[in-house]
SEDREN-41397 format. One record per residue (C-alpha): x, y, z; residue in three letters; residue number from 1. Coordinates in Angstrom, 3 decimals, decimal comma. Each point is the difference from the previous one (the first is absolute). Example, Ala and Ser with C-alpha at 12.3 -4.5 7.8 and 13.67 -1.06 7.14 Angstrom:
(node (12,300; -4,500; 7,800); 'ALA'; 1)
(node (1,370; 3,440; -0,660); 'SER'; 2)
***
This chain:
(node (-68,911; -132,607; -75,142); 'UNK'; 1)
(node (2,035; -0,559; 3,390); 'UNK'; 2)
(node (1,696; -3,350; -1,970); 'UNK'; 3)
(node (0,828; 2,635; -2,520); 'UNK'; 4)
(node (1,812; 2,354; 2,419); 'UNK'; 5)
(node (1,610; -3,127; 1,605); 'UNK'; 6)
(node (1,898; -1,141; -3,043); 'UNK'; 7)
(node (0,937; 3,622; -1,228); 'UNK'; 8)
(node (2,653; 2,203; 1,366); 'UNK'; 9)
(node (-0,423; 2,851; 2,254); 'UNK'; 10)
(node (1,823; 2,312; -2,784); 'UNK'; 11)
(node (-2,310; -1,577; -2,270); 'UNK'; 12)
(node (-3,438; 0,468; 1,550); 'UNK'; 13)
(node (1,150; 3,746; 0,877); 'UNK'; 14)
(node (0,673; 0,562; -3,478); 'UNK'; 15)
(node (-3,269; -0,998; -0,920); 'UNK'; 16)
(node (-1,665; 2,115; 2,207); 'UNK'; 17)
(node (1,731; 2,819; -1,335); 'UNK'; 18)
(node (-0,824; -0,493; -3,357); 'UNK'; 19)
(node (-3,838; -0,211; 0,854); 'UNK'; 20)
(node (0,622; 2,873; 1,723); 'UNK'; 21)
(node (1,086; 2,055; -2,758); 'UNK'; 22)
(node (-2,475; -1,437; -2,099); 'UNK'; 23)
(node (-2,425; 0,839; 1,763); 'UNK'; 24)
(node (0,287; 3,579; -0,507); 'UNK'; 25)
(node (0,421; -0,366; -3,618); 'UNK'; 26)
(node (-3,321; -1,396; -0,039); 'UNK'; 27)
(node (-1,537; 2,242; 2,326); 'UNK'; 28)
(node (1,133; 2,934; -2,511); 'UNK'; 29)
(node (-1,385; -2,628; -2,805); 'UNK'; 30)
(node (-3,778; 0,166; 1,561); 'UNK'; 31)
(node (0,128; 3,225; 0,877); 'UNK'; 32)
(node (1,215; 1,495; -3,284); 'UNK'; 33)
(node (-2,908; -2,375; -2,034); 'UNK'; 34)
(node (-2,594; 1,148; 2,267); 'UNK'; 35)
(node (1,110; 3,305; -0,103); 'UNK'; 36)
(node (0,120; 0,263; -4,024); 'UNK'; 37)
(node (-3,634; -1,297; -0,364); 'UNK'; 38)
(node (-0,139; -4,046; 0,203); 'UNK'; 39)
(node (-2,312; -1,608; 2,246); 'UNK'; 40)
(node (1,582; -1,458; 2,624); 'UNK'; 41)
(node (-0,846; -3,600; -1,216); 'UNK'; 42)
(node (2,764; 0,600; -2,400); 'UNK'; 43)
(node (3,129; 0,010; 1,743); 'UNK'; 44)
(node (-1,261; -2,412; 2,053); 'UNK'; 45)
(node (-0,807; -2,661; -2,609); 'UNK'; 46)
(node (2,884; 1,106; -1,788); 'UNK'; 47)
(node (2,325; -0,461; 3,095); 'UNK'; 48)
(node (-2,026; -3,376; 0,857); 'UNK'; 49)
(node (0,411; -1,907; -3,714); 'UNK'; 50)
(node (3,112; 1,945; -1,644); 'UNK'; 51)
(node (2,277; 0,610; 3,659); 'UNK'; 52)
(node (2,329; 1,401; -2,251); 'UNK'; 53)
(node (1,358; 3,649; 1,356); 'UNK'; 54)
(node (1,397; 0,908; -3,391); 'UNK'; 55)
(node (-2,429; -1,152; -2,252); 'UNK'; 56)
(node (-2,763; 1,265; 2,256); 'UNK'; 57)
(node (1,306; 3,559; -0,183); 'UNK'; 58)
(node (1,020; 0,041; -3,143); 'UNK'; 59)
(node (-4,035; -1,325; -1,218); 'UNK'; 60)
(node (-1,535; 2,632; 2,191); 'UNK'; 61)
(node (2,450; 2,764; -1,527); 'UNK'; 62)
(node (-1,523; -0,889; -3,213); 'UNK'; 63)
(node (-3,369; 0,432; 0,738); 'UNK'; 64)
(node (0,368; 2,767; 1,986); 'UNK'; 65)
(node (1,933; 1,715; -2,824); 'UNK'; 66)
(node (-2,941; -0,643; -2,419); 'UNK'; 67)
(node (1,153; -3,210; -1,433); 'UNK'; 68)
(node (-2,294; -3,284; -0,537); 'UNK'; 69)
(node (-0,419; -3,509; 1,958); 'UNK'; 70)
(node (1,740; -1,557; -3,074); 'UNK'; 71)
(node (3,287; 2,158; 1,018); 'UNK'; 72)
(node (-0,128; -0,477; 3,287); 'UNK'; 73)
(node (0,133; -3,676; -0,333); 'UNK'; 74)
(node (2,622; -0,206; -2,601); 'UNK'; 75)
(node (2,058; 2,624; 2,186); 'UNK'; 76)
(node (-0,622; -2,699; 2,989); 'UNK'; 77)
(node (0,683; -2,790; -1,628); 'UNK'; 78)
(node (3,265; 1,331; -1,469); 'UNK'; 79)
(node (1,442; 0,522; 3,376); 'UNK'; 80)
(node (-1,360; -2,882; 1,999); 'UNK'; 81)
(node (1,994; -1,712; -3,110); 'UNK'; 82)
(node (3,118; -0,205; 1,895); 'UNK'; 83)
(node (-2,088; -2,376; 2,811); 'UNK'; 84)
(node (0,286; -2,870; -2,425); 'UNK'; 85)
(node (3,772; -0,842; 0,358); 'UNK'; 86)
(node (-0,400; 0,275; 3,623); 'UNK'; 87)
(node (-3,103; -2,934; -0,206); 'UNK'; 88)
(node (2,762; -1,923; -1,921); 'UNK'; 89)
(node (2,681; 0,655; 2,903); 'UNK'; 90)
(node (-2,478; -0,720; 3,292); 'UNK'; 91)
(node (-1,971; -2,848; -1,589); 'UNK'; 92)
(node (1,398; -2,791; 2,005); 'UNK'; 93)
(node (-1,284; 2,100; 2,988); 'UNK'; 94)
(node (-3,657; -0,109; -1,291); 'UNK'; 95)
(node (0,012; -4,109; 0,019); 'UNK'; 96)
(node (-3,613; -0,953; 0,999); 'UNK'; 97)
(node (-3,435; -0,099; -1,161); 'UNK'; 98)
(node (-0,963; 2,134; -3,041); 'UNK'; 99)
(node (-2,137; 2,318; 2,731); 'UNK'; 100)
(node (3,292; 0,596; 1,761); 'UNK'; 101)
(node (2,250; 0,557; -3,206); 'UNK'; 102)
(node (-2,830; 2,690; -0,804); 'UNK'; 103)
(node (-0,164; 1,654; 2,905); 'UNK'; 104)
(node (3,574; 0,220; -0,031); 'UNK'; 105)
(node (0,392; 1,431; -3,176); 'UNK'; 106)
(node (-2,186; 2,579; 1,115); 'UNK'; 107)
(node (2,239; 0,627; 3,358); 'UNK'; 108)
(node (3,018; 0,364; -2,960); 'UNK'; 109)
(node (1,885; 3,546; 0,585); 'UNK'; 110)
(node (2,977; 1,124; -0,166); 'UNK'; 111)
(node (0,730; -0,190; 2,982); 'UNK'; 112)
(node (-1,620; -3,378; 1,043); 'UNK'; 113)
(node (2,389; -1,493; -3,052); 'UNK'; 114)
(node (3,375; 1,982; 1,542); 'UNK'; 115)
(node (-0,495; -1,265; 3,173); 'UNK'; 116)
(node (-0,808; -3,555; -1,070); 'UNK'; 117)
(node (3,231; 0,180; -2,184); 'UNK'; 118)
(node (2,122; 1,098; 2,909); 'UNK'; 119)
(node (-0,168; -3,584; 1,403); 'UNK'; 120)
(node (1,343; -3,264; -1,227); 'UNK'; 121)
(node (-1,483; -2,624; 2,366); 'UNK'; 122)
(node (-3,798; -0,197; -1,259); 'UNK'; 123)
(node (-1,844; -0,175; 3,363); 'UNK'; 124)
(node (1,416; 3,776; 0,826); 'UNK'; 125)
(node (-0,649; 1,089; -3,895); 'UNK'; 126)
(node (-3,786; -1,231; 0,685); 'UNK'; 127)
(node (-0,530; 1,654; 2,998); 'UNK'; 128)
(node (1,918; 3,501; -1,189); 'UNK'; 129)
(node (-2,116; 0,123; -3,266); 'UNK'; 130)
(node (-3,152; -0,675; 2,299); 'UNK'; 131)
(node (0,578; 2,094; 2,659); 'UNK'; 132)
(node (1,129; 2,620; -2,045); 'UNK'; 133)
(node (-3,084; -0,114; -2,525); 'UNK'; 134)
(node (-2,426; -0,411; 2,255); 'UNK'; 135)
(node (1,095; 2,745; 2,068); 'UNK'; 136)
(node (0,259; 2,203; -3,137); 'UNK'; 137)
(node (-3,406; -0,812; -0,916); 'UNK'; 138)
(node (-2,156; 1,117; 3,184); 'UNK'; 139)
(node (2,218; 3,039; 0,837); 'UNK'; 140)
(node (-0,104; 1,532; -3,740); 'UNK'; 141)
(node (-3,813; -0,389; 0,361); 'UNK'; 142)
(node (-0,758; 0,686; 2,932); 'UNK'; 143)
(node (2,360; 3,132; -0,818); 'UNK'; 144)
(node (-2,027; 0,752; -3,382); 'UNK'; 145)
(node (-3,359; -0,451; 1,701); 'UNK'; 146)
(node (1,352; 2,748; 2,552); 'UNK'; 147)
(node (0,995; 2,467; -2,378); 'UNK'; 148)
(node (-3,057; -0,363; -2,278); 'UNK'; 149)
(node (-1,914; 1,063; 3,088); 'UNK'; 150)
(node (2,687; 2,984; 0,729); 'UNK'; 151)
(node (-0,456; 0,900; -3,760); 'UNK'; 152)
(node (-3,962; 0,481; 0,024); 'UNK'; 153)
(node (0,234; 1,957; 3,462); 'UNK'; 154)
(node (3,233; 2,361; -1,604); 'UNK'; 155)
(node (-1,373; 0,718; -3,493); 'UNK'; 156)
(node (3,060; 1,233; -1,883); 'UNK'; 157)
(node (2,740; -1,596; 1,168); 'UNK'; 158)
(node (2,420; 2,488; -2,474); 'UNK'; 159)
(node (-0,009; 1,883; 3,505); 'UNK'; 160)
(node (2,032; -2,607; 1,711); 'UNK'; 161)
(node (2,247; -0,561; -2,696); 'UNK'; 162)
(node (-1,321; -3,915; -0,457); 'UNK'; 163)
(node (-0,321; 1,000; -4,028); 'UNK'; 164)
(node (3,295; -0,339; -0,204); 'UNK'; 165)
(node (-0,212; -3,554; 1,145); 'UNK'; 166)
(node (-0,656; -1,842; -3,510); 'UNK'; 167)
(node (3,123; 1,467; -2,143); 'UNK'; 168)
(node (2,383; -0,501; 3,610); 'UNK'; 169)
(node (-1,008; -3,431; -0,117); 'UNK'; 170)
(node (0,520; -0,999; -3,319); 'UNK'; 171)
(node (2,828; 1,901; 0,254); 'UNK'; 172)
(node (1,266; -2,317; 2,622); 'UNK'; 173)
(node (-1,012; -3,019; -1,891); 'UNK'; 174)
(node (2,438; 1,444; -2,857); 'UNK'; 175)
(node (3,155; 1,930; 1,633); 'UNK'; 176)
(node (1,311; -3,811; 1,208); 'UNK'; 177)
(node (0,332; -0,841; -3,258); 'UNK'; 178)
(node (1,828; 2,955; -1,958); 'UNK'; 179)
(node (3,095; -1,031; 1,384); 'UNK'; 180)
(node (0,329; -2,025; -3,034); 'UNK'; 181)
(node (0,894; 1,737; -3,224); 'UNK'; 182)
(node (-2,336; -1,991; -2,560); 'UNK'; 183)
(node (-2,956; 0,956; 2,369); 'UNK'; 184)
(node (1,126; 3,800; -0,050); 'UNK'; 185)
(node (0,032; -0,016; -3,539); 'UNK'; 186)
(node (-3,845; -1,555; -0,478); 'UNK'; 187)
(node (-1,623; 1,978; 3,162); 'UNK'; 188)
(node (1,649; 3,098; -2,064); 'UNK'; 189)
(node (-1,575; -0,884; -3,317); 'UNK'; 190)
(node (-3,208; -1,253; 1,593); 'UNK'; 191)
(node (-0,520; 3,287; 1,777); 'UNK'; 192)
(node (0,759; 2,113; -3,026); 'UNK'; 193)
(node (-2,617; -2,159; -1,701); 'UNK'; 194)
(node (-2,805; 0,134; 2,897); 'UNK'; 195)
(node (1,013; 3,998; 0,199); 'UNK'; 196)
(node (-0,350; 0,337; -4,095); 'UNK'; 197)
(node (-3,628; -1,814; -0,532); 'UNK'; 198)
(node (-1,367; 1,182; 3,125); 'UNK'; 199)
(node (-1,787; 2,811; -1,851); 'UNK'; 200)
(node (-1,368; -2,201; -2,395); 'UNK'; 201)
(node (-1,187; -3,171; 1,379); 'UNK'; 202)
(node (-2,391; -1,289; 3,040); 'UNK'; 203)
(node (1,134; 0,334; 3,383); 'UNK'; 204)
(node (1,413; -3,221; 1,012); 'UNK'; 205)
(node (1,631; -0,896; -3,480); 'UNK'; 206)
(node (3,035; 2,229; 0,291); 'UNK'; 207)
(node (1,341; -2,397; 2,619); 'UNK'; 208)
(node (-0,915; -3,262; -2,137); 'UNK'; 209)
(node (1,806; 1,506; -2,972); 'UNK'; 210)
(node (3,028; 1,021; 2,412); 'UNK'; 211)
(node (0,850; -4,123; -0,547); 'UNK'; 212)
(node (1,372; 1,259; -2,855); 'UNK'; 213)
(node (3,185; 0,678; 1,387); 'UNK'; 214)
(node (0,422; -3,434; 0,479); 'UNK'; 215)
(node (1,532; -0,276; -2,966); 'UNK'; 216)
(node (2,991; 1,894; 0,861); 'UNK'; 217)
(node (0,489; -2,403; 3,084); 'UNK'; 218)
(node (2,599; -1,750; -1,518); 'UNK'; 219)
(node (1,374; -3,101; 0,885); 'UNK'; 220)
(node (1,353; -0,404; 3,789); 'UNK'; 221)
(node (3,888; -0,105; 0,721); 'UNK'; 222)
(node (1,014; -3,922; 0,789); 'UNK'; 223)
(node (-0,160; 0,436; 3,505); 'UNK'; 224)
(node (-3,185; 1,944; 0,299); 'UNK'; 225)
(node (-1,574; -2,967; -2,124); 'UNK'; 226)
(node (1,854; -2,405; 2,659); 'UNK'; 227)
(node (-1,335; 2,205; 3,168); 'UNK'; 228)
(node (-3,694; -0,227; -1,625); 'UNK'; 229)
(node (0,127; -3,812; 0,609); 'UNK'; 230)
(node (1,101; 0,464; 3,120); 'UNK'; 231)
(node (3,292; -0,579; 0,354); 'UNK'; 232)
(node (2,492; 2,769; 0,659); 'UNK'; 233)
(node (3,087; 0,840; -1,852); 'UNK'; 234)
(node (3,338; -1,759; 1,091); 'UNK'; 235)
(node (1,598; 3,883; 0,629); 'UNK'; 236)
(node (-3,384; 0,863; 2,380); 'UNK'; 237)
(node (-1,106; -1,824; 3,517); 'UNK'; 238)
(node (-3,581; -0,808; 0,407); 'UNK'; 239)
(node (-2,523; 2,875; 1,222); 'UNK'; 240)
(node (-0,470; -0,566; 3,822); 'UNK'; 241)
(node (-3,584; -0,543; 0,852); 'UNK'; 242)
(node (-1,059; 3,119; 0,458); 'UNK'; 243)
(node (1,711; 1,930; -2,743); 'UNK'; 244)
(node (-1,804; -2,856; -1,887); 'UNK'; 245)
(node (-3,230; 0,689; 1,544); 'UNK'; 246)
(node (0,773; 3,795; -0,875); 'UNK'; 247)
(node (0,950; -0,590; -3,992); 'UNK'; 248)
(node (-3,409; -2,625; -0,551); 'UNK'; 249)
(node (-2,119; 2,918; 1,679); 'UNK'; 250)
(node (-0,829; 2,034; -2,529); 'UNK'; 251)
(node (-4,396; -0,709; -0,005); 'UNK'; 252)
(node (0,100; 2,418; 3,224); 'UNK'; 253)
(node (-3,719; -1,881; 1,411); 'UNK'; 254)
***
């Protein structure tokens, strides 16, 4: 860990810390909020353990709590942790090593781990930021769930305290990023007037599947959004500083 710090940048290790930080009380709400609405505590835990995937995780445990089934949950999960596999594409060279090591590393694999590893050029510093950065991530957004699962079985309803509110704020942070572009206004739009229309006549938990729907009215991207999604940026535009960059990738909000 100290080898870690030594080849990073101060501005880079603080950065980190702040991102566990808020993290951390995402989770928190995450454990408490699961507890709170009836799962065993096991639950978040394991979930937080083998998925570490903020978004996903909330998004599964809104489902269930909501009346929907397992089978929902996961394909709601697995939907959003979709966006992950690009990133594995974009950090592999920093996962070089024994297959043990390549899957532990996928499993380290945030958002944030895979903005801060993109950040630097020279490899040794894009090891150590998508290290440090995932490993850090990983204790402190357990450690915070474990917390708040406690906090949730000693509150009871945690509607008092507002923390119901967590699940749509967060996936409404995961989206808001991303309606900047008009193609994505146009498919959240016609997803959510799908999701709103079948709601009274499906499962819980399927409304959001068939919100993919409005995928369809995506459209194609503009020239140089399809040249920004393979990372380069438009000849009119300078690259993102660091952290704006870390900023933008951020939308999993661990």
């Amino acid at each position: 860990m100290r080898s870690l710090l030594r080849t990073l940048e101060h501005a880079t290790v603080r950065d980190i810390a702040l991102v566990c930080l808020a993290d951390g009380l995402v989770g928190a709400s995450f454990g408490a909020i699961s507890v709170s609405g009836g799962l065993p505590l096991w639950v978040p835990i394991a979930l937080s353990v083998l998925v570490f995937a903020g978004g996903s995780q909330f998004a599964a445990v809104g489902v269930v709590l909501s009346g929907g089934g397992a089978l929902a949950a996961v394909a709601t999960g697995l939907v959003l942790n979709a966006r992950l596999l690009p990133f594995g594409f974009a950090v592999a060279d920093v996962l070089q090593g024994p297959w043990w090591r390549r899957m532990f590393g996928a499993q380290m694999l945030t958002d944030e781990s895979a903005a801060f590893a993109l950040q630097h050029g020279d490899p040794r510093r894009r090891r150590a930021a998508f290290w440090l950065c995932g490993v850090s991530l990983f204790v402190a957004w357990n450690v915070s769930v474990l917390l708040g699962g406690l906090a949730g079985g000693l509150i009871g309803d945690t509607d008092v305290l507002g923390l119901d509110a967590a699940f749509p704020a967060v996936l409404l942070a995961l989206v808001l990023p991303s309606l900047k572009d008009r193609g994505t206004r146009t498919a959240a739009a016609a997803g959510a007037v799908v999701a709103v229309v079948v709601t009274p006549f499906v499962p819980g938990g399927l409304p959001v599947l068939l919100a993919l729907v409005g995928l369809l009215f995506a459209g194609r991207p503009r020239p140089a959004e399809a040249q920004e999604s393979h990372g380069e940026a438009p000849p009119d535009r300078p690259v993102a500083e660091p952290g704006v960059a870390v900023g933008v990738v951020k939308e999993d909000v661990r």
